[in-house]
C-alpha positions, -999 to 999 in steps of 0.1 A, spaced: -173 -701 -757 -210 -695 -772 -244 -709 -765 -269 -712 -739 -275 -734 -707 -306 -739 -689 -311 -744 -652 -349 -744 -647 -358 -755 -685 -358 -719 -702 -323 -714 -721 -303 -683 -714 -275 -671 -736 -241 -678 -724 -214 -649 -714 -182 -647 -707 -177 -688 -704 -142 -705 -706 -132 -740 -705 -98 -747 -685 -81 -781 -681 -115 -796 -666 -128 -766 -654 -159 -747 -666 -173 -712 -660 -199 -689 -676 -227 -663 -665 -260 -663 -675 -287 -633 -671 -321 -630 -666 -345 -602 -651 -365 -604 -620 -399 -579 -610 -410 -578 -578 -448 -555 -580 -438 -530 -602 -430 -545 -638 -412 -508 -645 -387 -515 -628 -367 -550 -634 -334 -560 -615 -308 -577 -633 -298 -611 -617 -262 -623 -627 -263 -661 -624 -222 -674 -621 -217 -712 -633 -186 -731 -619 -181 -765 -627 -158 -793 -628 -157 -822 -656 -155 -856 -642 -162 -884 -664 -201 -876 -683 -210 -853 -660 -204 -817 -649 -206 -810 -611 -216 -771 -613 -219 -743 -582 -245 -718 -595 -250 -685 -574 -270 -648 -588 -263 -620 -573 -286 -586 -581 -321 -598 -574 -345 -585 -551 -342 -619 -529 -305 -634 -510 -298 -661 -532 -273 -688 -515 -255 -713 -536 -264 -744 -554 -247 -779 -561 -262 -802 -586 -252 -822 -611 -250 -824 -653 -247 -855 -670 -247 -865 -707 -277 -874 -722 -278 -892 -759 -275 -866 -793 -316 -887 -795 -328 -874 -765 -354 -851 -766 -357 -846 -725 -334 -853 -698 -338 -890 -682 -353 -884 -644 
């Protein structure tokens, strides 16, 4: 699996996804600076979600950052090919 996914509205490019009977999983990466912009830390961000009907219930949790990051539920759902922003 290829693309990119976007939690926050930037899109990051998608690694090591798969796609198994309902179940989907991928990481994302990004980089995080804290004061010194010399030295970046890698964040891993693991997406794990489950297909039910038009929507995707995901867990997101990153790991390397210079905060504890705790996990996240929320929600994906389809919106039309026409769409140019999601429907709030």
């Amino acid at each position: 699996m290829f693309g990119t996914a976007s939690y926050l509205g930037v899109k990051r490019a998608i690694f090591d996804g798969a796609w198994n009977g309902g179940r989907l999983t991928f990481l994302t990466r990004t980089q995080e600076v804290l004061d010194d912009w010399n030295n970046p830390r890698q964040v891993v961000h693991h997406y794990r979600g489950r297909l039910s009907g038009d929507a995707i219930t995901f867990i997101l949790q990153s790991e390397g950052g210079y905060s504890e990051s705790l996990p996240v539920q929320f929600t994906a759902t389809r919106v039309s090919d026409g769409a140019s922003e999601p429907v709030r």
